[in-house]
C-alpha positions as CSV (number, residue, x, y, z in Angstrom):
1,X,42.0,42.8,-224.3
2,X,40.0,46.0,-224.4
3,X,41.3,49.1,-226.0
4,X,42.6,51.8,-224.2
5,X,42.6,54.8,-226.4
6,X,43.9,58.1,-224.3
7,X,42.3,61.2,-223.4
8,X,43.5,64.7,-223.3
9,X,41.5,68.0,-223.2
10,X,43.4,71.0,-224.3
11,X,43.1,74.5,-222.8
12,X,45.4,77.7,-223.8
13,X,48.1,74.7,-225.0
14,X,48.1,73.1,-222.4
15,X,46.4,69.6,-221.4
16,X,44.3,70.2,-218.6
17,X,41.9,68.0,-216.2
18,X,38.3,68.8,-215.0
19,X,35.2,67.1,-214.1
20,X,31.5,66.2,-215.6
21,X,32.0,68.9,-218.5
22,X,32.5,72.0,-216.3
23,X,35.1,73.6,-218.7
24,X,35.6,76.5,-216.4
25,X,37.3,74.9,-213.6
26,X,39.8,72.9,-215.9
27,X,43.6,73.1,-214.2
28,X,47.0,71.8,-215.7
29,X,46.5,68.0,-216.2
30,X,49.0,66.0,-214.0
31,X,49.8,62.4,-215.6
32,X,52.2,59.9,-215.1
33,X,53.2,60.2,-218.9
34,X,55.4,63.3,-218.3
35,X,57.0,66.2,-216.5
36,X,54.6,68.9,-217.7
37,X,51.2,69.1,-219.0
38,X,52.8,69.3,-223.0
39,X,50.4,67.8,-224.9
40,X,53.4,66.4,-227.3
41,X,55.3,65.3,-224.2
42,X,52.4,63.2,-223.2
43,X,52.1,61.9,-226.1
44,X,55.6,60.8,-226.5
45,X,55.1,59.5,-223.2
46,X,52.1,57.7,-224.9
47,X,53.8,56.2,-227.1
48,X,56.6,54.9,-225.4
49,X,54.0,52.9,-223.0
50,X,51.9,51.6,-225.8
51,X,49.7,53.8,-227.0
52,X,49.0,53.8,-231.0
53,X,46.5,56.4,-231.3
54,X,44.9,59.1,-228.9
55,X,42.2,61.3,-228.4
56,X,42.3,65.2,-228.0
57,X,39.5,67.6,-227.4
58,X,40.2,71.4,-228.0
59,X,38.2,72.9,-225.5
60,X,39.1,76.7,-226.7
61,X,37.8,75.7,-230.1
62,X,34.7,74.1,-228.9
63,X,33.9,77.4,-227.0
64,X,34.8,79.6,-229.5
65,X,37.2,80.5,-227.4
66,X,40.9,80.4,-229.5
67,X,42.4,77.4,-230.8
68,X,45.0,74.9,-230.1
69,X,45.3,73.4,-233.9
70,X,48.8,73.7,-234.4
71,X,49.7,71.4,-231.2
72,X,47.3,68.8,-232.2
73,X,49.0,68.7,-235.6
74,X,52.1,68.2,-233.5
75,X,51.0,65.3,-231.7
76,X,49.3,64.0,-234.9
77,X,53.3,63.5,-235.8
78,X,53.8,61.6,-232.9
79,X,50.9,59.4,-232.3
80,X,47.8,59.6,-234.7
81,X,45.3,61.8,-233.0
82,X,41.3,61.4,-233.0
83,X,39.9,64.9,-232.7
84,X,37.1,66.8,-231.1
85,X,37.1,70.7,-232.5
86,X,33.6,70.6,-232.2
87,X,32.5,69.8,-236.0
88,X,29.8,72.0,-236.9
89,X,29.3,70.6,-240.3
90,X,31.0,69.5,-243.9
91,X,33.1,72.6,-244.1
92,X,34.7,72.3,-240.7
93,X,35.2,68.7,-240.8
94,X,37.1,68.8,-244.4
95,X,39.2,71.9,-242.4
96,X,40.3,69.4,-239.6
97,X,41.5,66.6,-241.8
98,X,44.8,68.3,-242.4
99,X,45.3,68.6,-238.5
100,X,44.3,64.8,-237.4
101,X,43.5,61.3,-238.6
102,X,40.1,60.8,-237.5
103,X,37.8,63.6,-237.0
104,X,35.3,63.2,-234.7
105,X,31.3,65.0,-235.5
106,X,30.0,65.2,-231.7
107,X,26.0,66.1,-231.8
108,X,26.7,69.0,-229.3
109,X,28.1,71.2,-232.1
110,X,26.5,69.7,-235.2
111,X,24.2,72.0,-237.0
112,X,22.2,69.2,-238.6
113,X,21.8,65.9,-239.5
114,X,22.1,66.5,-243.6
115,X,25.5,68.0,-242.8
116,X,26.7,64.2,-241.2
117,X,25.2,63.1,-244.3
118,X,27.1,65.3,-246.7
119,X,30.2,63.9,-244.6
120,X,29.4,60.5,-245.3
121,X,29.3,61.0,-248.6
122,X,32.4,62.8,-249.2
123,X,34.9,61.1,-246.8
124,X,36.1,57.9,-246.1
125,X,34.6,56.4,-243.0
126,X,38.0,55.5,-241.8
127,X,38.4,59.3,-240.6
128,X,34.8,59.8,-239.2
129,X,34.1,59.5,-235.8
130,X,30.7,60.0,-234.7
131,X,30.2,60.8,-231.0
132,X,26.7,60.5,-229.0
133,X,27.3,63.1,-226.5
134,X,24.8,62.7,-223.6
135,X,23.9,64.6,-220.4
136,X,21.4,63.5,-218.1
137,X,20.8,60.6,-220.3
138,X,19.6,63.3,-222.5
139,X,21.2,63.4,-226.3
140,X,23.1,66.8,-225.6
141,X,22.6,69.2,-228.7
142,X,22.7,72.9,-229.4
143,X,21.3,72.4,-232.7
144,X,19.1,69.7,-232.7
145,X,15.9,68.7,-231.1
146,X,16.3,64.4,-231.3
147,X,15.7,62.1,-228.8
148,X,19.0,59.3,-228.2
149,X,16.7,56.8,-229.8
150,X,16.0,58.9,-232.8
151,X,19.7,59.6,-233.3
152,X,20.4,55.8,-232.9
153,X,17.8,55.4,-236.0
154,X,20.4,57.4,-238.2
155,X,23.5,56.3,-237.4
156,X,22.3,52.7,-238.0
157,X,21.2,53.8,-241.9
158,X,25.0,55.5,-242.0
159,X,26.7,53.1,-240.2
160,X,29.9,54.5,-238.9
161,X,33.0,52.6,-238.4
162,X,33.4,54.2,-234.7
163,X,31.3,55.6,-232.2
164,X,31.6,57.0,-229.3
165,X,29.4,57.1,-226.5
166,X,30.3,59.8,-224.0
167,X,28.4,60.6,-220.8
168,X,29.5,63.8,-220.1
169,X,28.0,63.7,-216.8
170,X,30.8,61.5,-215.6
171,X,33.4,63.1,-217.1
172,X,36.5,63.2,-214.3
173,X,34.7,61.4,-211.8
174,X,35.8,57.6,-212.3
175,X,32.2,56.3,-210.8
176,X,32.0,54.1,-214.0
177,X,30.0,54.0,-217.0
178,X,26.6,54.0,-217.8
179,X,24.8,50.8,-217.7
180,X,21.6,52.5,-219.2
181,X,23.0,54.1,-221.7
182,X,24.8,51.1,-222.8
183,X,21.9,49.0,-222.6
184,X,19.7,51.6,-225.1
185,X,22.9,51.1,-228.0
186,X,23.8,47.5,-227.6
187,X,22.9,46.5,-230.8
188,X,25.9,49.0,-232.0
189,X,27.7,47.2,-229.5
190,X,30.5,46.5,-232.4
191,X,31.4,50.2,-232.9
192,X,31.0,51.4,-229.9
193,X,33.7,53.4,-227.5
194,X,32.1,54.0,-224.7
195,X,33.8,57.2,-222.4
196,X,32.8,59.2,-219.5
197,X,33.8,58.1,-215.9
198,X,35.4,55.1,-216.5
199,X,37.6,53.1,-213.8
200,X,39.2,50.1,-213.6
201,X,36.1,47.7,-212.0
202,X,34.2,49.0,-215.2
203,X,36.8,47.9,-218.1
204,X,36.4,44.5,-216.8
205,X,32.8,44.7,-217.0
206,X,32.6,46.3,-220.3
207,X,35.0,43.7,-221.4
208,X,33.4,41.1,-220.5
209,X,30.0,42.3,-222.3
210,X,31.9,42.8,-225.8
211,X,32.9,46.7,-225.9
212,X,36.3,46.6,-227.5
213,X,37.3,50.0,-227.2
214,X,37.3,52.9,-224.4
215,X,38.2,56.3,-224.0
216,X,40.1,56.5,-221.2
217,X,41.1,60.1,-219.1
218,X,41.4,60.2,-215.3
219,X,42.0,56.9,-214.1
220,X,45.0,56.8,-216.7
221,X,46.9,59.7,-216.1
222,X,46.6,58.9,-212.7
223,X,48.4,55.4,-213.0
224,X,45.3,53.3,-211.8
225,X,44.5,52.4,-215.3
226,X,47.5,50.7,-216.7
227,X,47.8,50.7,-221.2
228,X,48.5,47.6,-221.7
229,X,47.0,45.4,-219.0
Protein backbone atom coordinates (compact mmCIF):
# COMPACT_ATOMS: atom_id res chain seq x y z
CA UNK A 1 0.00 0.00 0.00
CA UNK A 2 1.15 3.48 -0.81
CA UNK A 3 2.14 5.94 1.78
CA UNK A 4 0.11 8.56 2.91
CA UNK A 5 2.24 11.03 4.68
CA UNK A 6 -0.12 14.29 5.80
CA UNK A 7 0.06 17.78 4.93
CA UNK A 8 -0.46 20.89 6.87
CA UNK A 9 0.51 24.46 6.02
CA UNK A 10 0.75 26.74 8.91
CA UNK A 11 -0.22 30.41 9.04
CA UNK A 12 -0.30 32.84 12.30
CA UNK A 13 -0.60 29.19 14.30
CA UNK A 14 -2.97 28.01 12.76
CA UNK A 15 -3.23 25.22 9.90
CA UNK A 16 -4.68 26.78 7.02
CA UNK A 17 -5.85 25.61 3.35
CA UNK A 18 -5.14 27.40 -0.06
CA UNK A 19 -4.61 26.59 -3.61
CA UNK A 20 -1.53 26.35 -6.34
CA UNK A 21 0.87 28.29 -3.95
CA UNK A 22 -1.16 31.50 -3.56
CA UNK A 23 -0.20 32.05 0.12
CA UNK A 24 -2.24 35.16 0.40
CA UNK A 25 -5.61 33.70 0.12
CA UNK A 26 -4.86 30.80 2.74
CA UNK A 27 -8.15 30.45 5.32
CA UNK A 28 -8.43 28.18 8.52
CA UNK A 29 -7.97 24.60 7.32
CA UNK A 30 -11.19 22.52 7.91
CA UNK A 31 -10.35 18.60 8.27
CA UNK A 32 -12.02 15.73 9.37
CA UNK A 33 -9.13 15.18 12.01
CA UNK A 34 -10.51 17.74 14.55
CA UNK A 35 -12.71 20.48 15.83
CA UNK A 36 -10.36 23.38 15.07
CA UNK A 37 -7.66 24.15 12.82
CA UNK A 38 -4.85 23.28 15.97
CA UNK A 39 -2.09 22.00 14.36
CA UNK A 40 -1.44 19.56 17.54
CA UNK A 41 -5.12 18.63 17.53
CA UNK A 42 -4.82 17.44 14.06
CA UNK A 43 -2.16 15.77 14.67
CA UNK A 44 -3.45 13.85 17.58
CA UNK A 45 -6.21 13.34 15.30
CA UNK A 46 -3.43 11.94 12.97
CA UNK A 47 -2.32 9.70 15.02
CA UNK A 48 -5.18 8.21 16.33
CA UNK A 49 -6.24 7.20 12.46
CA UNK A 50 -2.83 5.99 11.53
CA UNK A 51 -0.66 8.39 10.73
CA UNK A 52 3.22 7.82 11.90
CA UNK A 53 4.76 10.82 10.66
CA UNK A 54 3.53 14.19 8.93
CA UNK A 55 4.46 17.00 7.01
CA UNK A 56 4.29 20.82 8.08
CA UNK A 57 5.14 23.84 6.04
CA UNK A 58 5.51 27.23 7.99
CA UNK A 59 4.38 29.53 5.53
CA UNK A 60 5.15 32.78 7.96
CA UNK A 61 8.80 31.55 8.00
CA UNK A 62 9.05 30.88 4.42
CA UNK A 63 7.95 34.58 3.84
CA UNK A 64 9.83 36.04 6.28
CA UNK A 65 6.92 36.70 7.69
CA UNK A 66 7.02 35.48 11.75
CA UNK A 67 7.36 31.97 12.71
CA UNK A 68 5.40 29.13 13.93
CA UNK A 69 8.50 26.99 15.50
CA UNK A 70 7.33 26.36 18.73
CA UNK A 71 3.98 24.57 17.48
CA UNK A 72 5.80 22.43 15.11
CA UNK A 73 8.02 21.38 18.05
CA UNK A 74 4.72 20.55 19.66
CA UNK A 75 3.50 18.35 17.18
CA UNK A 76 7.00 16.91 16.75
CA UNK A 77 5.98 15.36 20.38
CA UNK A 78 3.08 13.97 19.03
CA UNK A 79 3.71 12.61 15.69
CA UNK A 80 7.34 13.03 14.16
CA UNK A 81 7.12 15.96 11.85
CA UNK A 82 8.93 16.56 8.34
CA UNK A 83 9.48 20.23 7.97
CA UNK A 84 9.49 22.94 5.39
CA UNK A 85 10.97 26.48 7.06
CA UNK A 86 12.29 27.23 3.87
CA UNK A 87 16.16 26.01 4.41
CA UNK A 88 18.30 28.57 3.14
CA UNK A 89 21.47 26.76 3.73
CA UNK A 90 23.80 24.70 6.46
CA UNK A 91 23.10 27.14 9.24
CA UNK A 92 19.41 27.14 9.01
CA UNK A 93 19.08 23.50 8.51
CA UNK A 94 21.37 22.58 11.73
CA UNK A 95 18.78 25.47 13.49
CA UNK A 96 15.65 23.30 12.58
CA UNK A 97 16.91 19.96 13.79
CA UNK A 98 15.95 20.77 17.30
CA UNK A 99 12.28 21.59 16.15
CA UNK A 100 11.65 18.38 13.78
CA UNK A 101 12.92 14.92 12.58
CA UNK A 102 13.42 15.44 9.11
CA UNK A 103 14.23 18.73 7.67
CA UNK A 104 13.38 19.32 4.46
CA UNK A 105 15.98 21.73 1.85
CA UNK A 106 13.31 22.93 -0.87
CA UNK A 107 15.31 24.66 -4.03
CA UNK A 108 12.82 27.67 -3.68
CA UNK A 109 14.85 29.06 -0.68
CA UNK A 110 18.17 27.37 -1.09
CA UNK A 111 20.98 29.77 -1.65
CA UNK A 112 23.23 27.31 -3.46
CA UNK A 113 23.98 24.11 -4.29
CA UNK A 114 27.54 23.83 -2.12
CA UNK A 115 25.32 24.65 0.89
CA UNK A 116 23.14 21.06 0.18
CA UNK A 117 26.56 19.74 -0.10
CA UNK A 118 27.85 21.01 3.24
CA UNK A 119 24.45 19.43 4.59
CA UNK A 120 25.31 16.15 3.17
CA UNK A 121 28.37 16.14 4.72
CA UNK A 122 27.45 17.08 8.19
CA UNK A 123 24.15 15.28 8.80
CA UNK A 124 22.76 12.01 8.62
CA UNK A 125 20.68 11.47 5.60
CA UNK A 126 17.96 10.08 7.63
CA UNK A 127 16.94 13.77 8.60
CA UNK A 128 17.39 15.33 5.02
CA UNK A 129 14.66 15.81 2.86
CA UNK A 130 15.31 17.30 -0.45
CA UNK A 131 12.30 18.81 -2.24
CA UNK A 132 12.21 19.60 -6.22
CA UNK A 133 9.78 22.39 -6.02
CA UNK A 134 8.44 23.08 -9.54
CA UNK A 135 6.11 25.64 -11.17
CA UNK A 136 5.19 25.51 -14.65
CA UNK A 137 7.24 22.49 -15.05
CA UNK A 138 9.94 24.94 -14.31
CA UNK A 139 12.54 24.07 -11.26
CA UNK A 140 11.20 26.99 -8.95
CA UNK A 141 14.28 28.90 -7.44
CA UNK A 142 15.01 32.34 -6.01
CA UNK A 143 18.55 31.60 -5.86
CA UNK A 144 19.48 29.50 -8.52
CA UNK A 145 19.53 29.54 -12.22
CA UNK A 146 19.21 25.30 -12.98
CA UNK A 147 17.18 23.62 -15.21
CA UNK A 148 15.06 20.25 -13.46
CA UNK A 149 17.37 18.11 -15.41
CA UNK A 150 20.47 19.77 -14.12
CA UNK A 151 19.19 19.54 -10.52
CA UNK A 152 18.33 15.86 -11.22
CA UNK A 153 22.26 15.46 -12.12
CA UNK A 154 23.11 16.47 -8.47
CA UNK A 155 20.86 14.85 -6.41
CA UNK A 156 21.83 11.52 -8.21
CA UNK A 157 25.80 12.20 -7.14
CA UNK A 158 24.26 12.94 -3.36
CA UNK A 159 21.70 10.60 -3.33
CA UNK A 160 19.15 11.47 -0.82
CA UNK A 161 17.19 9.04 1.11
CA UNK A 162 13.75 11.08 0.32
CA UNK A 163 12.61 13.36 -2.21
CA UNK A 164 10.01 15.11 -2.77
CA UNK A 165 8.56 16.13 -5.91
CA UNK A 166 6.01 19.03 -5.44
CA UNK A 167 4.13 20.73 -8.32
CA UNK A 168 3.20 23.61 -6.71
CA UNK A 169 1.00 24.48 -9.47
CA UNK A 170 -1.52 21.98 -8.24
CA UNK A 171 -1.31 22.62 -4.90
CA UNK A 172 -5.20 22.56 -3.43
CA UNK A 173 -6.70 21.64 -6.66
CA UNK A 174 -6.96 17.72 -6.50
CA UNK A 175 -6.63 17.47 -10.54
CA UNK A 176 -3.88 14.84 -9.93
CA UNK A 177 -0.28 14.67 -10.40
CA UNK A 178 1.99 15.33 -12.93
CA UNK A 179 2.56 12.63 -15.44
CA UNK A 180 5.48 14.80 -17.03
CA UNK A 181 7.11 15.57 -14.31
CA UNK A 182 7.16 12.11 -13.14
CA UNK A 183 8.18 10.74 -16.26
CA UNK A 184 11.61 13.28 -16.38
CA UNK A 185 12.62 11.59 -12.47
CA UNK A 186 11.60 7.98 -12.87
CA UNK A 187 14.85 6.72 -12.58
CA UNK A 188 14.66 8.20 -8.78
CA UNK A 189 11.49 6.48 -8.78
CA UNK A 190 12.67 4.78 -5.33
CA UNK A 191 12.94 8.02 -3.29
CA UNK A 192 10.57 9.73 -4.66
CA UNK A 193 7.26 11.43 -2.81
CA UNK A 194 5.55 12.93 -5.25
CA UNK A 195 2.85 15.97 -3.94
CA UNK A 196 0.89 18.63 -5.50
CA UNK A 197 -2.82 17.96 -6.52
CA UNK A 198 -3.18 14.59 -5.67
CA UNK A 199 -6.69 12.70 -5.59
CA UNK A 200 -7.77 9.50 -5.06
CA UNK A 201 -7.81 8.18 -9.11
CA UNK A 202 -4.07 9.27 -8.96
CA UNK A 203 -2.76 7.10 -5.79
CA UNK A 204 -3.89 4.22 -7.57
CA UNK A 205 -2.07 5.20 -10.60
CA UNK A 206 1.09 6.12 -8.87
CA UNK A 207 0.74 2.94 -7.04
CA UNK A 208 0.60 0.91 -9.50
CA UNK A 209 3.85 2.51 -11.33
CA UNK A 210 6.01 2.04 -8.06
CA UNK A 211 5.91 5.49 -6.05
CA UNK A 212 5.70 4.34 -2.49
CA UNK A 213 5.17 7.48 -0.84
CA UNK A 214 2.83 10.76 -1.22
CA UNK A 215 2.20 13.85 0.32
CA UNK A 216 -1.19 14.08 0.80
CA UNK A 217 -3.33 17.72 1.73
CA UNK A 218 -6.78 18.41 0.30
CA UNK A 219 -8.32 15.26 -0.60
CA UNK A 220 -7.36 14.12 3.11
CA UNK A 221 -8.62 16.56 5.23
CA UNK A 222 -11.59 16.45 3.32
CA UNK A 223 -12.30 12.58 4.00
CA UNK A 224 -12.05 11.52 0.23
CA UNK A 225 -8.65 10.25 0.85
CA UNK A 226 -8.92 7.66 3.52
CA UNK A 227 -5.05 6.85 5.71
CA UNK A 228 -5.03 3.59 5.72
CA UNK A 229 -6.87 2.35 2.60
Amino acid sequence: MIKKIPVIDLKQHQAVSGKSGNRDTYTPLNTVFASSSSPVEIAQGLKLNGADEMYIADLDLIESDGHNINDVKMVNTVLPVMFDGGVKNCESFEFFLDFAFKIIIPTETLESIEEMEKIFEKYPKERIVVSVDVKDNKLLSKNMDLTLGEFKEILKKLDPNEIILLDISGVGTEKGYNEELLEQFSELKDKLIMAGGLNKDSLKELESVGIKKVLIGTSLHSGEVKLLD
